[in-house]
C-alpha positions in Angstrom: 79.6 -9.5 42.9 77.7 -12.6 44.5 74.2 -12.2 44.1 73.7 -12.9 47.4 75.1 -9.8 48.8 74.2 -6.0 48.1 75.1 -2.7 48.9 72.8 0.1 50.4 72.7 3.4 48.7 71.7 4.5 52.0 75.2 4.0 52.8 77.5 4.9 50.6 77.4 4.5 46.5 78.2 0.9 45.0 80.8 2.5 43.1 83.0 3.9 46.2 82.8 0.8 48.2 84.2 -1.8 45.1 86.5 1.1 44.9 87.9 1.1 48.8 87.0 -2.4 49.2 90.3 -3.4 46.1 92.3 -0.7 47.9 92.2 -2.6 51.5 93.4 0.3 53.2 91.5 3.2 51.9 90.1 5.4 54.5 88.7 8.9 54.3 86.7 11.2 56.9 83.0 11.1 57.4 81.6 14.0 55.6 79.1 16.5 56.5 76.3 15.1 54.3 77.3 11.3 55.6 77.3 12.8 59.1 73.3 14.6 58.5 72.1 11.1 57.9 72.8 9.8 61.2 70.2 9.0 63.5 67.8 10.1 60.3 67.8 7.7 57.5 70.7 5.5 59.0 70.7 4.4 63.2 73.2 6.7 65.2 75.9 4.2 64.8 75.5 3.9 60.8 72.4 0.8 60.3 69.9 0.9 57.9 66.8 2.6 60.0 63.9 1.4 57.4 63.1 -2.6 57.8 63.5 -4.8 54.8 60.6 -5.3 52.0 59.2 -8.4 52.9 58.9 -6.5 56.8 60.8 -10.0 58.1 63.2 -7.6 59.4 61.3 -4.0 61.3 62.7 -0.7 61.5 64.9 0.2 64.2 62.8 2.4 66.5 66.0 3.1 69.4 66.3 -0.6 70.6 65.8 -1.5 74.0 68.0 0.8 76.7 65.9 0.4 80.0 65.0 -2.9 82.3 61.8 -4.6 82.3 60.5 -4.3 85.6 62.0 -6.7 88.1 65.1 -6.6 86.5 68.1 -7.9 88.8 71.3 -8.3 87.8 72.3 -11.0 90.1 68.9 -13.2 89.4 70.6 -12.3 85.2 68.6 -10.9 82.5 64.9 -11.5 81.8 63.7 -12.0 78.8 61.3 -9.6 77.4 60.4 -11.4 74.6 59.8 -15.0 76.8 55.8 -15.3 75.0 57.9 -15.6 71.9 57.3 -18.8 69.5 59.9 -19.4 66.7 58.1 -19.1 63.0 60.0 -22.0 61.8 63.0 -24.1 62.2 65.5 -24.8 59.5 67.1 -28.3 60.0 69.6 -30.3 57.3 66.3 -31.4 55.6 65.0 -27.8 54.3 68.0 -26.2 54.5 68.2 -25.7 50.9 65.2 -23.8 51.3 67.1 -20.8 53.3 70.2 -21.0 51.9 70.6 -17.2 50.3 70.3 -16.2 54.0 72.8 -18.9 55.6 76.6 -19.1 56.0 78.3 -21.5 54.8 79.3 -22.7 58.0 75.7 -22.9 59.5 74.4 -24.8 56.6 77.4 -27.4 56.9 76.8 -27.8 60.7 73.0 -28.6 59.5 74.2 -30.8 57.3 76.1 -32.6 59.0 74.5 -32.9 62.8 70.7 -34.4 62.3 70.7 -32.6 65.7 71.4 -29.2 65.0 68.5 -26.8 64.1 68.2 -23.2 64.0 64.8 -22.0 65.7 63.8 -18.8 64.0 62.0 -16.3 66.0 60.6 -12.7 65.1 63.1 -10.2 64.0 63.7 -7.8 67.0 66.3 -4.8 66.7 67.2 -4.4 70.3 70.5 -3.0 70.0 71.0 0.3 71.6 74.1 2.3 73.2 74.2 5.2 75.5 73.7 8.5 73.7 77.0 9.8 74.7 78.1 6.9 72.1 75.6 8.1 69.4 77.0 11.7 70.1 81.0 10.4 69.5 80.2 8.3 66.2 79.0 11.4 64.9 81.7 13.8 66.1 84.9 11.2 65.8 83.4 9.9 62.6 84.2 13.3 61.1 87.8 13.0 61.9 88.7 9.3 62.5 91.0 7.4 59.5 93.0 4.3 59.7 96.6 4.3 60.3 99.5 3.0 57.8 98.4 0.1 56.3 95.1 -0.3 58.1 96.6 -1.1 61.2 94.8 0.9 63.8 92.8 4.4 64.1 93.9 7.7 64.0 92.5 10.7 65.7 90.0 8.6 68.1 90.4 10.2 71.5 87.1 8.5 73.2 86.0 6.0 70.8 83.2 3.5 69.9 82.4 3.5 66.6 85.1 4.9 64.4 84.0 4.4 61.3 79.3 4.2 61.0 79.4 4.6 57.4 82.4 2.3 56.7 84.1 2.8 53.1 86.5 -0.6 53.3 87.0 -3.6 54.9 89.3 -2.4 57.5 86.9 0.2 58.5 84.6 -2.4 59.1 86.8 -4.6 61.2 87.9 -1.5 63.7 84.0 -0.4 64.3 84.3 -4.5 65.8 87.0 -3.7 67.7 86.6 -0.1 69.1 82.7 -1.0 69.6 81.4 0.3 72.9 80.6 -2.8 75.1 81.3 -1.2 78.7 83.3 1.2 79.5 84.8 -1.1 82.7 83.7 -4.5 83.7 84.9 -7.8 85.2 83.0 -11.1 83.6 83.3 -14.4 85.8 82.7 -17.0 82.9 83.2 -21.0 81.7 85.1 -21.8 79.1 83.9 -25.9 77.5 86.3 -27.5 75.0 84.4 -30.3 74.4 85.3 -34.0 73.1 83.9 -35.9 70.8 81.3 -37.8 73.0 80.0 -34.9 74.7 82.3 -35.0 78.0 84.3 -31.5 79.3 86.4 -30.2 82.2 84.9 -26.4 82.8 88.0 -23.6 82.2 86.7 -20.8 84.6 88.3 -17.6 84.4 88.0 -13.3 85.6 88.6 -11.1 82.8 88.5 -7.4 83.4 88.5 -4.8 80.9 88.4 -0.8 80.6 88.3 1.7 78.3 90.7 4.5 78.7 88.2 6.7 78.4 86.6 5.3 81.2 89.7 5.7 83.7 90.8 8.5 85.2 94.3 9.0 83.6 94.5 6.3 80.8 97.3 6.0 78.9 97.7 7.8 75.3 97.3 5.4 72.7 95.3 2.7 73.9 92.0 1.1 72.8 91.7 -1.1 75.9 93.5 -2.8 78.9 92.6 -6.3 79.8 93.0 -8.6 82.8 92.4 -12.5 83.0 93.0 -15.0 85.4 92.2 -18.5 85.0 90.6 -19.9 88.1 90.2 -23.7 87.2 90.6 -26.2 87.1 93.3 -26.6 89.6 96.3 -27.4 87.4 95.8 -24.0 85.3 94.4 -21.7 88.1 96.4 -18.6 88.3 97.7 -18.5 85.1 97.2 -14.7 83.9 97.5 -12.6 81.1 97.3 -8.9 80.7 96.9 -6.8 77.3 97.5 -3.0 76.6 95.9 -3.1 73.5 97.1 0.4 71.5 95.1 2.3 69.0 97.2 3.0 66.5 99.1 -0.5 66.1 102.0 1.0 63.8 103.2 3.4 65.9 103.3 0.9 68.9 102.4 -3.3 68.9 100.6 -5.3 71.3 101.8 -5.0 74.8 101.2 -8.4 76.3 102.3 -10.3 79.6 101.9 -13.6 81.0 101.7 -14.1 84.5 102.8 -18.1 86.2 102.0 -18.5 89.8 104.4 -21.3 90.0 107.4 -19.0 89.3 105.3 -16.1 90.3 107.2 -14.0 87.1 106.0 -12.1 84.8 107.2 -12.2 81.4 106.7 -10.1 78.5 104.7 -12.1 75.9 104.6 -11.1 72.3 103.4 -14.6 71.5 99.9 -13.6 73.1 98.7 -12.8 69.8 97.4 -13.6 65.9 97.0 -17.6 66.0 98.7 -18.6 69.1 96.3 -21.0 71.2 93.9 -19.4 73.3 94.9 -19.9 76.7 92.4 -23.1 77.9 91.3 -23.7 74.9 92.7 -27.2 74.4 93.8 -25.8 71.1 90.2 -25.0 69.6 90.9 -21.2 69.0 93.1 -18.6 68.9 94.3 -15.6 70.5 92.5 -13.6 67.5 89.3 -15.8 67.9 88.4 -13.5 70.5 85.2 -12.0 70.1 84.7 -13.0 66.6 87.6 -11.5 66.2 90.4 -9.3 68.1 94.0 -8.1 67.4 96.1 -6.7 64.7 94.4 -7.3 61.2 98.1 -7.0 59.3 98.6 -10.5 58.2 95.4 -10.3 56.5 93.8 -8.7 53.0 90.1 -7.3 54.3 87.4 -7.0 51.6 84.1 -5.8 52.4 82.5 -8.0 50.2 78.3 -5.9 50.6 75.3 -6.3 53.1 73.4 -9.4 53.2 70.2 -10.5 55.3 70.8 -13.6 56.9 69.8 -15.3 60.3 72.1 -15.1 63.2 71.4 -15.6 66.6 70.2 -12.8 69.1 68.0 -11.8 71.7 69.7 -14.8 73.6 67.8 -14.3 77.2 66.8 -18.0 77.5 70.1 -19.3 76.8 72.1 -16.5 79.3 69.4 -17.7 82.0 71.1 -18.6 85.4 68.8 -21.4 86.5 70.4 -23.6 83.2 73.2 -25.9 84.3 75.5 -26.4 82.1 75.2 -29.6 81.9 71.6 -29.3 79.9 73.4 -26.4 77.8 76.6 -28.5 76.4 76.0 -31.8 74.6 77.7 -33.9 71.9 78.5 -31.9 68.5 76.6 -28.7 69.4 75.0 -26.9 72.3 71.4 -27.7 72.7 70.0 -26.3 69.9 66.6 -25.8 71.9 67.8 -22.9 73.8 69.1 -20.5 71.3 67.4 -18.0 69.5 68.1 -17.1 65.5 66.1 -13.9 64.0 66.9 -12.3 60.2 68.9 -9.4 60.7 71.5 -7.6 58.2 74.8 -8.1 58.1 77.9 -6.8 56.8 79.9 -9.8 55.0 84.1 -9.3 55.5 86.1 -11.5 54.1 89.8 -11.9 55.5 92.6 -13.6 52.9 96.1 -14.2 54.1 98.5 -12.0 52.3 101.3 -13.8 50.7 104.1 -14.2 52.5 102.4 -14.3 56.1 101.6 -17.0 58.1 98.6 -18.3 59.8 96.2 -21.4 60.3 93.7 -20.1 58.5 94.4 -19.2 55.0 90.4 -17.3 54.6 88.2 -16.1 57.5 85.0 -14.7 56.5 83.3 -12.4 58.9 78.8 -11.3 59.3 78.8 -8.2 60.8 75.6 -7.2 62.9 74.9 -3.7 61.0 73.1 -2.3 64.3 75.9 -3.2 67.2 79.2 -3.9 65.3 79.0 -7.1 66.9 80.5 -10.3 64.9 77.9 -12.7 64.7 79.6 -15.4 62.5 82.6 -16.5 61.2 83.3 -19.3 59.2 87.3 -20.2 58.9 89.4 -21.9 56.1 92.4 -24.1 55.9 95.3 -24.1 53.6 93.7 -25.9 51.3 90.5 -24.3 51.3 88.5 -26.1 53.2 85.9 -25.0 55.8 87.7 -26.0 59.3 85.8 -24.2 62.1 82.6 -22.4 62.1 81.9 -19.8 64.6 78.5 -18.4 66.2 78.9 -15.6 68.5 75.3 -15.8 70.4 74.8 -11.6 71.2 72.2 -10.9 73.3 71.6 -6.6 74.7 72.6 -5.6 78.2 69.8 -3.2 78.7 70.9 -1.8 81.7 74.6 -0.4 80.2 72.6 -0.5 77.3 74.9 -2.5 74.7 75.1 -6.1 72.7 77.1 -8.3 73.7 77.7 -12.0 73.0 77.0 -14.2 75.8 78.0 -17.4 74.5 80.6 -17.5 71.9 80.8 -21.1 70.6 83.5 -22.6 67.6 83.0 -26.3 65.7 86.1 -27.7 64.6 84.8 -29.6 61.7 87.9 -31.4 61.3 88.7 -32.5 64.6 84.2 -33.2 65.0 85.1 -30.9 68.8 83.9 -27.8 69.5 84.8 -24.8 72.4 82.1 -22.7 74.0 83.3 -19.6 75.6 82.5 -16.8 78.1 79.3 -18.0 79.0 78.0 -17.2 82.9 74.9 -19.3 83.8 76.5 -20.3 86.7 79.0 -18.4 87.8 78.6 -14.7 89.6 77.3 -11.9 87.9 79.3 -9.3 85.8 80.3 -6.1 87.1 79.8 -2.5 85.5 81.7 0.6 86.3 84.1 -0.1 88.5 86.6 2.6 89.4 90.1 1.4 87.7 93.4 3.1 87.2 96.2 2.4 85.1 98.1 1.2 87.8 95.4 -1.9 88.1 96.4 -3.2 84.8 100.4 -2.7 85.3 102.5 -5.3 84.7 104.2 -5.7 88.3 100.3 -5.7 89.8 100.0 -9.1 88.3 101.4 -10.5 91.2 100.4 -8.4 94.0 96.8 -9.3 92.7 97.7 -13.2 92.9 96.8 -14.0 89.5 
């Protein structure tokens, strides 16, 4: 095993992971004595509760779950931590310095951008949840396991974290996917695909999303139903798509629909998945880019690979601030590297190969995990050939008042193509919405048109 990776015994012995890490799709129930450890030696969700040795990274002491006063929404989030000054800065000159806790990809984009730096700040561990999630990762965790092949959850019937003390790869990926992050919202956000000399047309788009756990009568078998609706600029606005995204993904696929407001038809849309284009992306990511990642993991071999420490970016309040245009936030190569914040933190490292036989652009996709929200906070991508080809920084930040972490800037270099896309961010658009009272019958097929997307 790479030297730069290690396994907690806090967790779950060395010997069991290598074990269910070579099986793939090895799952087995939480057990009694895993379950006693949560929310004592491990977090509710399954972190590490004890800081590291050197004490660059604290102990998680319950994260932050209320406000600071003053909060409002519609002004955005205010940053607790604003007297904050960043310990160092790695740049492309003394990056060899911090390269045991660096991706690939981030040293790369140091490397090759004299403009890129990484602004290291203290280490805080903000990322909380509402207890009702700590009480279902320690009462679904005893029962959960993976479906044939890997491909979905079994015996989840609320959700949010299947799987805290993960025992393979897969296990891994689903406690990214089933995370709790809302139980219903709508996000108005801009989408950048940006060209070479810094220019871009803003894609702005509504996405809502719900739990069925958070509807009234939600339909069995189902992780999530989502809603978007492009809004600009005028030559894609009203473009939709919706997603019934099932649970256990052997016993049903991906229900998907696209919506045109030209034809005003809706079509069913199995192609709204794995490595199709991202709708106004300008071809920069995927349908599976999502969120780090999101989707079936079947065309790929998952390997949980250990824990590392490494510096990722969080606690992102200065760059989710609504007075920034966006303008000052997207430049040439890279957003401004002023505004984002990087802290050590541990990660889980998951590394995707593409089975033989399958097809996909990327041939190797290699995941860092946030061990206290679930919450992909890198990915670096490979090409056929085995060559880095995009590098991905999902920028999380907490949402205090749900509580959760969430990324509020999700941004991917193309280091072939020297672009880059930067996605769902919301400086200057209207504020999210929590909790909203949705039915089923919001998210049906037919209601695509009545609801003019």
């Amino acid at each position: 095993m790479n030297s730069g990776y290690r396994l907690s015994n806090s967790l779950v012995s060395a010997a069991v992971i290598c074990l269910t890490a070579m099986m793939g799709t090895a799952s087995a129930e939480m057990t009694v004595d895993d379950a006693s450890r949560l929310g004592k030696v491990l977090t509710p969700v399954g972190a590490e509760r004890a800081g590291n040795k050197d004490a660059s990274i604290p102990a998680w002491e319950g994260g932050i779950t209320t406000p600071p006063a003053g909060f409002d929404r519609t002004k955005g989030y205010l940053n607790p931590y604003a007297a904050d000054k960043p310990l160092y800065t790695i740049t492309g000159a003394n990056a060899e310095q911090y390269k045991d806790k660096l991706a690939p990809g981030q040293i790369e984009m140091l490397k090759r951008f004299p403009t890129f730096k990484m602004n290291v700040y203290p280490s805080r561990r903000t990322a909380a949840y509402p207890k009702s999630v700590y009480d279902l990762a320690k009462s679904e965790g005893m029962k959960t396991t993976l479906a044939e092949g890997g491909n979905g959850i079994l015996n989840m019937e609320k959700g949010t974290v299947p799987f805290p003390i993960p025992k393979s790869g897969l296990e891994v990926q689903w406690n990214h996917q089933a995370r709790f992050y809302g139980g219903t919202w709508t996000r108005y956000n801009a989408e950048f695909p940006v060209q070479t000399n810094g220019s871009f047309t803003p894609v702005t788009r509504d996405e809502t999303f719900a739990a069925p756990w958070a509807m009234e009568k939600g339909d069995p078998n189902r992780l999530y139903y989502y809603l978007s609706k492009l809004t600009g600029p005028s030559n894609v606005a009203g473009d939709g798509i919706l997603v019934h995204e099932p649970l256990d993904q052997v016993k049903e696929p991906r229900l998907a629909w696209v919506y045109n407001p030209g034809t005003r038809r809706v079509l069913r849309a199995p192609q709204v998945a794995y490595d199709a284009p991202g709708s106004g992306s300008d071809g920069l990511r995927t349908i599976d880019d999502y969120l780090g990642f999101s989707g079936a993991p079947d065309r790929f071999e998952w390997k949980l690979v250990g824990k590392k420490e490494m510096i990722i970016s969080y606690n992102n309040f200065t760059l989710s601030d609504k007075s920034l245009k966006y303008k000052t936030i997207i430049q040439p190569n890279h957003m401004n590297a002023d505004l984002v914040r990087y802290e050590p933190h541990r990660v889980w490292v998951l590394e995707a190969t593409l089975k033989t036989g399958m097809r996909h652009i990327y041939a190797k996709r290699v995941f860092y995990v946030d061990e206290d929200s679930w919450s992909i906070a890198h990915v670096d991508q490979y090409d056929g050939r085995g060559e880095l080809w995009r590098v991905r920084d999902v920028h999380l930040m907490p949402f205090y008042d749900q509580p959760m972490t969430w990324g509020i800037a999700e941004v991917l270099y193309d280091l072939q193509a020297r672009r880059y896309i930067a996605s769902g961010m919301m400086n200057e658009e209207k504020p999210m919405k929590f909790g909203e009272k949705l039915t089923v019958n919001f998210f049906a097929p037919e209601a695509m048109r009545r609801q003019g997307n």
